[in-house]
ROBAFI-108169 format. One record per residue: residue in one letter; x, z, y of N, C-alpha, C, O in turn. Coordinates in Angstrom, 2 decimals, decimal comma, padded with zeros to 5 digits. Layout:
<rs>
r aa:A	nX:X	nZ:Z	nY:Y	caX:X	caZ:Z	caY:Y	cX:X	cZ:Z	cY:Y	oX:X	oZ:Z	oY:Y
...
</rs>
This chain:
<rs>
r aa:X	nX:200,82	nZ:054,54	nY:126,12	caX:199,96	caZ:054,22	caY:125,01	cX:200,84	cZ:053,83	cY:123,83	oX:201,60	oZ:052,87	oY:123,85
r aa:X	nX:200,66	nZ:054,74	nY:122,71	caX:201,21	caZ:053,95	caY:121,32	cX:200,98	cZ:052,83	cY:120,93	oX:199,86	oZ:052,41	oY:121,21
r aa:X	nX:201,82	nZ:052,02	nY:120,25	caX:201,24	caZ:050,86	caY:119,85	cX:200,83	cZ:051,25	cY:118,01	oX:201,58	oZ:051,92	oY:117,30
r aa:X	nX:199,14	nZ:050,51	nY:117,38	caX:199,18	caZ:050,92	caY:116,32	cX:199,72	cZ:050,61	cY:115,73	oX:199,66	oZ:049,39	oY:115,85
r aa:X	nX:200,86	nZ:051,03	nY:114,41	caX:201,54	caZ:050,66	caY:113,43	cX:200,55	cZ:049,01	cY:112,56	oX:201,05	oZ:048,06	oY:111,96
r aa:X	nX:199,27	nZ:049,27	nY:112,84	caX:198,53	caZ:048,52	caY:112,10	cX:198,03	cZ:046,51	cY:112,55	oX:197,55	oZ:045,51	oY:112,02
r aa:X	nX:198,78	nZ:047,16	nY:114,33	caX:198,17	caZ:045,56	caY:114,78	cX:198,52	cZ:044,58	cY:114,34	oX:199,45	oZ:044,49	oY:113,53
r aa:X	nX:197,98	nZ:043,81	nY:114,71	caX:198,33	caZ:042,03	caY:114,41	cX:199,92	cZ:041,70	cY:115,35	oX:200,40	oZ:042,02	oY:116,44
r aa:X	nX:200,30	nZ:040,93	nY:114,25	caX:201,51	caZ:040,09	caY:115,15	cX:201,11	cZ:039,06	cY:115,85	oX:200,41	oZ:038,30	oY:115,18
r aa:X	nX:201,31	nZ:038,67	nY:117,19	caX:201,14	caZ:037,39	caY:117,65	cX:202,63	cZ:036,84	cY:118,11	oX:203,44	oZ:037,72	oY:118,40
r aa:X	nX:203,10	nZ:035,32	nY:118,23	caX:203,90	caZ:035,28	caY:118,24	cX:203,53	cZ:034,40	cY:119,92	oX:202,57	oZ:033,82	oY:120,42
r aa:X	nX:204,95	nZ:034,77	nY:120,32	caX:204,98	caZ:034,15	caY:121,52	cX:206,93	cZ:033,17	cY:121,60	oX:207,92	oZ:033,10	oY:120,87
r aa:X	nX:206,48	nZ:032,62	nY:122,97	caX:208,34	caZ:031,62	caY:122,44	cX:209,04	cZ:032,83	cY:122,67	oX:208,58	oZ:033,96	oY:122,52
r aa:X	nX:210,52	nZ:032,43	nY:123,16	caX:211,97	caZ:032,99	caY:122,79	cX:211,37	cZ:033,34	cY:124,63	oX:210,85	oZ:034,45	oY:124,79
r aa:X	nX:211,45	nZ:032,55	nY:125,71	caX:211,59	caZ:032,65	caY:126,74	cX:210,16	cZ:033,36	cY:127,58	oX:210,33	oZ:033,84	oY:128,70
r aa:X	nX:208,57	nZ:033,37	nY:126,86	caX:208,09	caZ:034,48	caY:127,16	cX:208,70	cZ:035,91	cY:126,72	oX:208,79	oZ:036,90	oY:127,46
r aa:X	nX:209,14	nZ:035,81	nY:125,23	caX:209,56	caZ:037,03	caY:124,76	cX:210,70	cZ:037,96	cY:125,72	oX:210,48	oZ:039,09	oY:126,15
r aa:X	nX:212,00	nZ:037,13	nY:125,93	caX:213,02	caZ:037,52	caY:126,83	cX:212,02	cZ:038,07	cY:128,39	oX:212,30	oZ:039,16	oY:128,90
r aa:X	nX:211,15	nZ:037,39	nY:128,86	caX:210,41	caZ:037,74	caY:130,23	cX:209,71	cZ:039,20	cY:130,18	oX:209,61	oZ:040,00	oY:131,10
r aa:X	nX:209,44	nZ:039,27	nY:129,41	caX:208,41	caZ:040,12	caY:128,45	cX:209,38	cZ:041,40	cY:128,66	oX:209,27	oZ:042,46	oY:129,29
r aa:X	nX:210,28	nZ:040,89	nY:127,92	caX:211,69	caZ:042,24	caY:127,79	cX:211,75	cZ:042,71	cY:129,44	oX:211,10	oZ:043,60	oY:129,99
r aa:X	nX:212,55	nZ:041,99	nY:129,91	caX:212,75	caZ:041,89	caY:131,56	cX:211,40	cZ:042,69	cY:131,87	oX:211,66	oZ:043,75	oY:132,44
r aa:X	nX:210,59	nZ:042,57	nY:131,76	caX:209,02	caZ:043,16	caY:132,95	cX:209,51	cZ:044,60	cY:132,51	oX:209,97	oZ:045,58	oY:133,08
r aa:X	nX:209,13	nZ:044,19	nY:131,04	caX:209,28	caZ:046,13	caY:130,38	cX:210,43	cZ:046,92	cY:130,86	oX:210,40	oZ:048,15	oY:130,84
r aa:X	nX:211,52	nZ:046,22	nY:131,32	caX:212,61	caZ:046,79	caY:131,32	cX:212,24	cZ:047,68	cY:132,46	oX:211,88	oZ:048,85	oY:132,60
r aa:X	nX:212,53	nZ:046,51	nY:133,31	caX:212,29	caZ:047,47	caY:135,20	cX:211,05	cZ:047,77	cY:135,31	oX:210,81	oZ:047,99	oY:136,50
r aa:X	nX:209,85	nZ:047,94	nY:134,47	caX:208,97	caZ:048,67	caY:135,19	cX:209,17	cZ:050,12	cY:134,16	oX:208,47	oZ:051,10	oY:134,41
r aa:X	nX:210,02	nZ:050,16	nY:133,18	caX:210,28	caZ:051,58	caY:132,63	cX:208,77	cZ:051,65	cY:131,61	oX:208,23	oZ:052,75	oY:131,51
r aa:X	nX:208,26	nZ:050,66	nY:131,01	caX:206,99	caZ:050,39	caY:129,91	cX:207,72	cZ:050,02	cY:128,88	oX:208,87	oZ:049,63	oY:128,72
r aa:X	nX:206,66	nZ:050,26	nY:128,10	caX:207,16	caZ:049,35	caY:126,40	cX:206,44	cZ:047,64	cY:126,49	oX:205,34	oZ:047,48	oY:127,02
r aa:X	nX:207,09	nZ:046,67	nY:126,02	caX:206,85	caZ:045,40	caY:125,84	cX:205,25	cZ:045,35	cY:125,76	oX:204,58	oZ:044,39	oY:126,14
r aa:X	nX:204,72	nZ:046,52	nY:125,20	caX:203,09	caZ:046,63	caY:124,50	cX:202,26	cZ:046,70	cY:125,59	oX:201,20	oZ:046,10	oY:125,79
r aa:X	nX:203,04	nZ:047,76	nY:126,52	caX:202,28	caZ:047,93	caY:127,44	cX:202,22	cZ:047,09	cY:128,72	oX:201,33	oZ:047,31	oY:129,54
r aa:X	nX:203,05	nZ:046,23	nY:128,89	caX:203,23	caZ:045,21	caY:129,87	cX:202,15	cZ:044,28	cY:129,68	oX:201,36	oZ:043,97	oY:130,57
r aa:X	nX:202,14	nZ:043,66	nY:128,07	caX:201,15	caZ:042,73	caY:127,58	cX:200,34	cZ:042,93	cY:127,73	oX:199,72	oZ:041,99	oY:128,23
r aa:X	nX:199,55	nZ:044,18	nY:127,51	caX:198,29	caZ:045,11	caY:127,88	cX:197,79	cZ:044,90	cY:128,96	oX:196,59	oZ:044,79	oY:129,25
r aa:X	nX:198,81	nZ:044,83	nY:129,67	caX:198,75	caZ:044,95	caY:131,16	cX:197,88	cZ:043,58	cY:131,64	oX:196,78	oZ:043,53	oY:132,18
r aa:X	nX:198,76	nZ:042,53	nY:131,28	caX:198,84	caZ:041,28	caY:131,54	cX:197,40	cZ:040,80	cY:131,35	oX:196,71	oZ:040,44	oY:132,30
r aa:X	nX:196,90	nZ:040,79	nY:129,89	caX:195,62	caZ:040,69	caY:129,45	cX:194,75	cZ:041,21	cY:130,18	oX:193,89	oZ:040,59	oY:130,80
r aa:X	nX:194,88	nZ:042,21	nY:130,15	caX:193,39	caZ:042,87	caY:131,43	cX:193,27	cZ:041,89	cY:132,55	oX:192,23	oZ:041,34	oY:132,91
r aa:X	nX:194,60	nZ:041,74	nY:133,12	caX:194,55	caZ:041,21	caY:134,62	cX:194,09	cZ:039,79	cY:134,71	oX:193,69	oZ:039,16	oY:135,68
r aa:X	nX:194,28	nZ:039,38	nY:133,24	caX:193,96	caZ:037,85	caY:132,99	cX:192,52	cZ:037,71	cY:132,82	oX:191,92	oZ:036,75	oY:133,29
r aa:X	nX:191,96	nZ:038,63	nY:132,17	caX:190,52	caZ:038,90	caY:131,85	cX:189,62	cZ:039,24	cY:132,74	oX:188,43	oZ:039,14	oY:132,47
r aa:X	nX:190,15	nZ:039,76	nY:134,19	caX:189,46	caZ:039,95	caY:135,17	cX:189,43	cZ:038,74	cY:136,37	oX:188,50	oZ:038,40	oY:137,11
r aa:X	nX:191,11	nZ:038,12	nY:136,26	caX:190,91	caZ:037,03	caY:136,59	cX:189,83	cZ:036,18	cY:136,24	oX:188,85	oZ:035,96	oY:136,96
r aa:X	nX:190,03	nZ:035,74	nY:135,19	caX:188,76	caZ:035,09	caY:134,54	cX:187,49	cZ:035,35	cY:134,71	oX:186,73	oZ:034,38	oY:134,65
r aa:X	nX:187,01	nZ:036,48	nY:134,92	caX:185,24	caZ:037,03	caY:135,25	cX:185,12	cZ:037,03	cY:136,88	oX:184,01	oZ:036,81	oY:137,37
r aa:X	nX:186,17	nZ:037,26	nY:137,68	caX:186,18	caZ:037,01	caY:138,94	cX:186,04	cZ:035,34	cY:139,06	oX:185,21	oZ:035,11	oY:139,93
r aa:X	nX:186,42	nZ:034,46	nY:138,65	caX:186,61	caZ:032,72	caY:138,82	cX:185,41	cZ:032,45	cY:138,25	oX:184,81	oZ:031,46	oY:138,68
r aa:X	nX:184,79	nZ:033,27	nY:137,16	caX:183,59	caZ:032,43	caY:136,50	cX:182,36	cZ:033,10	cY:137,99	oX:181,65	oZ:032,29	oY:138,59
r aa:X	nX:182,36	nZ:034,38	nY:138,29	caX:182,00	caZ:034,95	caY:139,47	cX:181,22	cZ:033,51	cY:140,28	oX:180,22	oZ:032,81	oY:140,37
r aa:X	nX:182,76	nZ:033,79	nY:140,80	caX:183,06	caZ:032,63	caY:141,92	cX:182,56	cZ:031,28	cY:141,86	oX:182,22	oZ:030,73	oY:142,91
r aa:X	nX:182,48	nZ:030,63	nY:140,65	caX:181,67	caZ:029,54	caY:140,35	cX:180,29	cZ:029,55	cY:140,22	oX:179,59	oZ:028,53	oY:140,32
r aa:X	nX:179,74	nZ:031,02	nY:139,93	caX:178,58	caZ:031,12	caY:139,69	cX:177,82	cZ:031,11	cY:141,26	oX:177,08	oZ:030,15	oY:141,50
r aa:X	nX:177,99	nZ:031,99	nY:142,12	caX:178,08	caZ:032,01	caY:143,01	cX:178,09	cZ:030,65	cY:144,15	oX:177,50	oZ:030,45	oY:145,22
r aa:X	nX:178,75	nZ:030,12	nY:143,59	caX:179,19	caZ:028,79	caY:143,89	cX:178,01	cZ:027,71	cY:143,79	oX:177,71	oZ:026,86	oY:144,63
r aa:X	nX:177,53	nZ:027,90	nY:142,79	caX:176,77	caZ:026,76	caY:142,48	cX:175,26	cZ:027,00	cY:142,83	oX:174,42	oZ:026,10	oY:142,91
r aa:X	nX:175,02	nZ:028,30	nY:143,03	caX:173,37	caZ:028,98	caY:143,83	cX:173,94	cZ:028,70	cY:144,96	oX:172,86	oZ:028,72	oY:145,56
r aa:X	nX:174,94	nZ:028,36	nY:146,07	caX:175,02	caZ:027,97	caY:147,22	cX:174,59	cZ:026,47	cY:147,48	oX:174,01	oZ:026,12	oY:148,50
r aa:X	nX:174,84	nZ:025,87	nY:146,75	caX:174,59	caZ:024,58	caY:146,43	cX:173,07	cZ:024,05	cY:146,02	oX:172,66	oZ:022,89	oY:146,13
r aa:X	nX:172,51	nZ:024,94	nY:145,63	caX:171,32	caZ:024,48	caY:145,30	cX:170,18	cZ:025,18	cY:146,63	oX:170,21	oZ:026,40	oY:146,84
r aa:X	nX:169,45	nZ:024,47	nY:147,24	caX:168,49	caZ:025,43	caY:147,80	cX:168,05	cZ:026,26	cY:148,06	oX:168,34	oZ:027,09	oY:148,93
r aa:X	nX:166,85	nZ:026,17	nY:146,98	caX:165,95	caZ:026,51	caY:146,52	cX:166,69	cZ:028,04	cY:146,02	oX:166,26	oZ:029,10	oY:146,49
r aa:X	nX:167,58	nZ:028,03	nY:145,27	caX:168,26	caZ:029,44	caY:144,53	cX:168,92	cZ:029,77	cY:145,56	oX:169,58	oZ:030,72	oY:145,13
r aa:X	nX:169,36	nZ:029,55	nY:147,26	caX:170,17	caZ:030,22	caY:147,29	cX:169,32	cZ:031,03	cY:148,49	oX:169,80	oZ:031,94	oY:149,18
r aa:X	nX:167,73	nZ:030,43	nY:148,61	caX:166,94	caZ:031,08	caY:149,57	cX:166,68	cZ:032,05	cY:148,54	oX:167,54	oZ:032,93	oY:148,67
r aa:X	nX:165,86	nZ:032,34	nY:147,51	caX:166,03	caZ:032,78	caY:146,71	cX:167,21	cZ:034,15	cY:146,60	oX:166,78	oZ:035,27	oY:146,33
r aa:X	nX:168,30	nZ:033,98	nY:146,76	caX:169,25	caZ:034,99	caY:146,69	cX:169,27	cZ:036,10	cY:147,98	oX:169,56	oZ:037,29	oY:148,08
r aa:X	nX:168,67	nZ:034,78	nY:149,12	caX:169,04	caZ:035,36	caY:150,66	cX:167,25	cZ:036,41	cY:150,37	oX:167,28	oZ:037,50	oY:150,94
r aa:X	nX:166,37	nZ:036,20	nY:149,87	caX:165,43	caZ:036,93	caY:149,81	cX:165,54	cZ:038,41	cY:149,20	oX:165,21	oZ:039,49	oY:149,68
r aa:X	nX:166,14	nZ:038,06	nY:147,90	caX:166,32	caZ:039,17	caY:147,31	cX:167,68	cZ:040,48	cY:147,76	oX:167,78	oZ:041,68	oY:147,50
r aa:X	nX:168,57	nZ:039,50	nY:148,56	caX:169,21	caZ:040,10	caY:149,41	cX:168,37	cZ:041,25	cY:150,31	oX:168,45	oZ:042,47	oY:150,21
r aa:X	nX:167,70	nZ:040,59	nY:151,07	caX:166,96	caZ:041,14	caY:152,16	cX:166,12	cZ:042,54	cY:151,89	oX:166,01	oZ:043,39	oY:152,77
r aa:X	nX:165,36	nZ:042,72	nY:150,19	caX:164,76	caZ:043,15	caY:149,72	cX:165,83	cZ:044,71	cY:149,29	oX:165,55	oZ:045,90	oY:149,21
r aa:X	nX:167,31	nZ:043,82	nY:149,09	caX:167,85	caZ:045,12	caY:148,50	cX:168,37	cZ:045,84	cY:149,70	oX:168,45	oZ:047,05	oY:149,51
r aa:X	nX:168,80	nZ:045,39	nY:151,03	caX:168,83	caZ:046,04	caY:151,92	cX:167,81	cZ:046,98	cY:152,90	oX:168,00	oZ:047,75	oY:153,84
r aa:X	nX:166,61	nZ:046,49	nY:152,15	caX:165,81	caZ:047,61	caY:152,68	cX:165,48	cZ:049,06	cY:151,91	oX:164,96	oZ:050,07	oY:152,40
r aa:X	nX:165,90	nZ:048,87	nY:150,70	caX:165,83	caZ:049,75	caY:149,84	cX:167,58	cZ:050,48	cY:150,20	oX:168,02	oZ:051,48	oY:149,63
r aa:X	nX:168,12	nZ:049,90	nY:150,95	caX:169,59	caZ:050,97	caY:150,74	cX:169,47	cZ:052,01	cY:151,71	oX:170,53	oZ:052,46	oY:152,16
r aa:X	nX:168,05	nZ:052,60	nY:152,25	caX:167,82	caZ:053,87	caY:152,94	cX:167,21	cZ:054,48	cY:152,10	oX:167,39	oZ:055,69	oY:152,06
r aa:X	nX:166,34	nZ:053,89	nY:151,20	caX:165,08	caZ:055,14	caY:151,16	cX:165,87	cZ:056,52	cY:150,69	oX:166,97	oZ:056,75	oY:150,19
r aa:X	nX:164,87	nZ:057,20	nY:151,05	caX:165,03	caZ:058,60	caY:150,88	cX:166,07	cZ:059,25	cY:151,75	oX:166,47	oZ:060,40	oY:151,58
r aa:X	nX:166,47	nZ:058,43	nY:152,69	caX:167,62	caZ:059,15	caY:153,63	cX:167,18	cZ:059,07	cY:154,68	oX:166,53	oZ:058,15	oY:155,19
r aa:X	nX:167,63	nZ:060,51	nY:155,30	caX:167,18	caZ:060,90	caY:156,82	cX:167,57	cZ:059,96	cY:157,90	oX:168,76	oZ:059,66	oY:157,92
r aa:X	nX:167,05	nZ:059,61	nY:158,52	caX:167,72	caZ:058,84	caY:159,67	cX:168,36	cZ:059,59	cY:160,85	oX:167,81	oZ:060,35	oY:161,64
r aa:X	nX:169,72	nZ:059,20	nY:160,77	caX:170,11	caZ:059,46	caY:162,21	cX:170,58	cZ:059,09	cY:163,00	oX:170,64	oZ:059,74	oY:164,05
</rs>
């Protein structure tokens, strides 16, 4: 991936920057694309943990998590229709 001539600078220290170098180096990427990299993985981190909390907290409650076990139940009966049984 090019990087655009047009992006924003962000600045980072001396000793992410040098790390930064190092990743790009041995994985044979440009600095751009490492960061790229990084961000996604951080961003999915993040929606996986908020996930996980969400999740988390309908376990905890009752009422929502019979609730979940219902609608569970509901979507597993629907994961045949229209298929032949064999």
């Amino acid at each position: 991936m090019k990087a655009d001539s047009r992006a924003p600078n962000v600045r980072i220290s001396a000793s992410s920057h040098e790390l930064l170098r190092r990743l790009a180096e041995e994985e044979g990427e440009s600095m751009h694309a490492i960061l790229d990299k990084a961000i996604e993985r951080y961003r999915r981190e993040r929606f996986l943990r908020s996930a996980n909390e969400d999740y988390q907290a309908v376990r905890r409650t009752p009422q929502a998590w019979e609730q979940e076990l219902h609608e569970r139940a509901a979507w597993e009966q629907s994961l045949t229709d229209g298929l032949d049984p064999k």
